[in-house]
C-alpha positions as CSV (number, residue, x, y, z in Angstrom):
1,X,3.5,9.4,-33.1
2,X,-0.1,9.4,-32.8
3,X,-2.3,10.8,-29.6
4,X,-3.0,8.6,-26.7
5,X,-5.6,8.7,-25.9
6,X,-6.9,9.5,-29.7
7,X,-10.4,9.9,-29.3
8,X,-9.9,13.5,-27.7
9,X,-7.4,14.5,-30.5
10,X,-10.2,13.0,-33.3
11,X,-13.2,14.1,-32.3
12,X,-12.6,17.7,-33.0
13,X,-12.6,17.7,-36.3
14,X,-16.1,16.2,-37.0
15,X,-17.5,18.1,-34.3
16,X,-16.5,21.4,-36.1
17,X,-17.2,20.2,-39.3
18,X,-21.0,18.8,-38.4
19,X,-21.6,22.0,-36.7
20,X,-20.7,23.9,-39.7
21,X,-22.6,21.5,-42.4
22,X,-26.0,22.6,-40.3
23,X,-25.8,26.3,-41.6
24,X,-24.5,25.5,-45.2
25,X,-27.1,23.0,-45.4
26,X,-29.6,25.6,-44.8
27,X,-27.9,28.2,-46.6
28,X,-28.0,25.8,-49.5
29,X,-31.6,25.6,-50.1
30,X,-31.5,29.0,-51.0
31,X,-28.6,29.8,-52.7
32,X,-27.8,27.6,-55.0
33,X,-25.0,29.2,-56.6
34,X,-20.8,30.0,-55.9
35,X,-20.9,26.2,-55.6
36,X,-22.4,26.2,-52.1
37,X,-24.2,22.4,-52.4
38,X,-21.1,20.9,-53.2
39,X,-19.5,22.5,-50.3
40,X,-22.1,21.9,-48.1
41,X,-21.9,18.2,-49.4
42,X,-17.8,18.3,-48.8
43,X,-18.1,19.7,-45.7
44,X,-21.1,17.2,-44.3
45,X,-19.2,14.1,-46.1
46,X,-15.9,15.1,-44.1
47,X,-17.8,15.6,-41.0
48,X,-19.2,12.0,-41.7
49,X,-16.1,10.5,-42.2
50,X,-14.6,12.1,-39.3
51,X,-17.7,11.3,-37.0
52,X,-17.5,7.6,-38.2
53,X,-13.4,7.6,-36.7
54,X,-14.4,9.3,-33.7
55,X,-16.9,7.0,-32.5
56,X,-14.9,3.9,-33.6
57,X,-11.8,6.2,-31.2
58,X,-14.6,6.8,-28.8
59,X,-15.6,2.4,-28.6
60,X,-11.7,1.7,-27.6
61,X,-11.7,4.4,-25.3
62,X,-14.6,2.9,-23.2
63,X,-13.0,-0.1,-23.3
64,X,-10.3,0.6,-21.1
65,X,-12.1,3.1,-19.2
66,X,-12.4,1.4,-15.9
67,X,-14.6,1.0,-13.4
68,X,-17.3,3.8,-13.1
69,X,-20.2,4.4,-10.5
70,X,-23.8,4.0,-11.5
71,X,-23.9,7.7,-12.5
72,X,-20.7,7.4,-14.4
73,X,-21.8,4.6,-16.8
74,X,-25.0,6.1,-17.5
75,X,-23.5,9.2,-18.5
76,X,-20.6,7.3,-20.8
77,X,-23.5,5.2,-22.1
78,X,-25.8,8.5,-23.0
79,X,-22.6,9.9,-24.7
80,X,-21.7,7.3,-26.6
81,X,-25.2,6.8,-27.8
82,X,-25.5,10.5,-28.8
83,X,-21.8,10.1,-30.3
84,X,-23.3,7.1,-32.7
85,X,-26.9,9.4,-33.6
86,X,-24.2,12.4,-34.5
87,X,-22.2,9.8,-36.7
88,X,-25.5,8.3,-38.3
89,X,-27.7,11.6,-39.3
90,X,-23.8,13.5,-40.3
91,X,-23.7,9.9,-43.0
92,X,-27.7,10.7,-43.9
93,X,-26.9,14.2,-44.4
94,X,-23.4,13.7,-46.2
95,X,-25.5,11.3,-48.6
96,X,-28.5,13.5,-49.1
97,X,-26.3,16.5,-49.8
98,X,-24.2,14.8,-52.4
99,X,-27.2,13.8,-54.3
100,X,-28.8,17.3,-54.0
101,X,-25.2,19.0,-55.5
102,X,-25.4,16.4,-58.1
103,X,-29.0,17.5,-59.2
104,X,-27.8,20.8,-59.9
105,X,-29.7,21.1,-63.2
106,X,-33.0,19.5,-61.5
107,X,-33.8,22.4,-59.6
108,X,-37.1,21.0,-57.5
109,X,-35.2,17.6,-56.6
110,X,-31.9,19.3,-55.7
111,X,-34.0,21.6,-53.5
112,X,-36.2,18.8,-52.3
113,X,-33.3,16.7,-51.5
114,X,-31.2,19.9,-49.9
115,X,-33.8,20.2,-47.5
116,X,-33.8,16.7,-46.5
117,X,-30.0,17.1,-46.0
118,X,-30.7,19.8,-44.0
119,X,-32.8,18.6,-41.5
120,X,-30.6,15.4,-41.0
121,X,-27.7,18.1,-40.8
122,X,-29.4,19.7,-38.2
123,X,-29.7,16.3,-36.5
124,X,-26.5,15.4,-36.5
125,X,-25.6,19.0,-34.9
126,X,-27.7,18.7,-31.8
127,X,-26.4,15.1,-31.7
128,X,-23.5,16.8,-32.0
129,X,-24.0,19.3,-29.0
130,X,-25.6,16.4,-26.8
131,X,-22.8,14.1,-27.7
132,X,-19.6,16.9,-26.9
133,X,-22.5,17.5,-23.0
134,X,-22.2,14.3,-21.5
135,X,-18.4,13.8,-23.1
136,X,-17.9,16.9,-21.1
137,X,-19.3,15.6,-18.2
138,X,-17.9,12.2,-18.9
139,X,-14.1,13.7,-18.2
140,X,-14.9,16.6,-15.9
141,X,-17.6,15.1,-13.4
142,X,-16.7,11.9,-13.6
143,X,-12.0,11.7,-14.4
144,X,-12.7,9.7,-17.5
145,X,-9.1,9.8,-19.3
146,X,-7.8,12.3,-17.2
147,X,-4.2,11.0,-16.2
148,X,-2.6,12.8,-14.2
149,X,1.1,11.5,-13.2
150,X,2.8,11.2,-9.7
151,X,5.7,12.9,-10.2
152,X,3.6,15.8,-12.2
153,X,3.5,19.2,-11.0
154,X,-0.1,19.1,-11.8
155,X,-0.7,16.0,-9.9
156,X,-1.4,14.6,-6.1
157,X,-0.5,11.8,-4.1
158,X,-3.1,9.2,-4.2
159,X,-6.0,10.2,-1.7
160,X,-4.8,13.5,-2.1
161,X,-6.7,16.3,-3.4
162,X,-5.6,18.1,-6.9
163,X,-4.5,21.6,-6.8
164,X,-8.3,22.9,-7.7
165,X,-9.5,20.5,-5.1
166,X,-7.6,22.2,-2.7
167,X,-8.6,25.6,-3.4
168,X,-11.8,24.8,-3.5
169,X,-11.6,22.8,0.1
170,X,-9.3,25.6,1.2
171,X,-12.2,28.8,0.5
172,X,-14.6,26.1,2.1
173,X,-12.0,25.7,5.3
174,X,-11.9,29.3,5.7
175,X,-16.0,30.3,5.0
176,X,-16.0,27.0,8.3
């Protein structure tokens, strides 16, 4: 019943949820009340959780990945690596915030530590953005995990070229 590949269906979640810790982190440090630090610490600890199953998704992906070219690997490597800085500074944030939410009363360290939580949320959100880049490039420049049957409507005979390959060689054959 699950996904397969999973990593694709997974990775969603933290990616929205990281992305969304960044401004509630920030928003955090200066309101202090309608319980935002605690959901700024939910949302941060969810994104955390969900960044540490994407990356373990994201490991057994690569694994069975196949053969790339130079530029292929390189660019798998650089989003993996990303992938594992979004999961590590999304676990510092997560921590920082819970500790700042649970210093309600201690107004100078709950601030202090918010805005420790929000730079490390902001971290993990360009790690984030740099992470979802070269996975975009990963599977659109490069076919990583794109399967595309035989008998699919979609699909092409091997050596063939995919039905936006052959538009695009098609306007190229006519500009010729």
């Amino acid at each position: 019943m699950l996904p397969d590949p999973l990593h694709p269906a997974i990775v969603h979640f933290p990616i929205v949820l990281l992305l969304l810790g960044a401004p509630l982190a920030l928003a955090s440090l200066f309101l202090r009340k309608w319980h935002l630090p605690l959901l700024t610490a939910a949302v941060l600890t969810l994104g955390a959780a969900g960044a540490m199953v994407a990356t373990w998704t994201g490991e057994e992906e690569a694994e069975v990945a196949g053969e790339l070219s130079g530029g292929g690997e390189n660019t798998l490597d650089a989003h993996e690596e990303w992938g594992e800085r979004a999961r590590n500074a999304g676990l510092v944030a997560a921590v920082l915030a819970i500790i700042s939410a649970a210093l309600g009363r201690r107004p100078v360290a709950g601030r202090a530590l918010g805005a420790a939580a929000a730079l490390a949320a902001v971290a993990a959100a360009f790690s984030v953005a740099q992470a979802g880049h070269y996975g975009g490039e990963v599977v659109y420049k490069h076919g990583v995990g794109v399967n595309v049957s035989a008998g699919s409507s979609l699909g092409a005979a091997p050596g063939e070229a995919l039905p936006d390959q052959r538009k695009t060689q098609k306007k190229d054959d006519d500009d010729d």
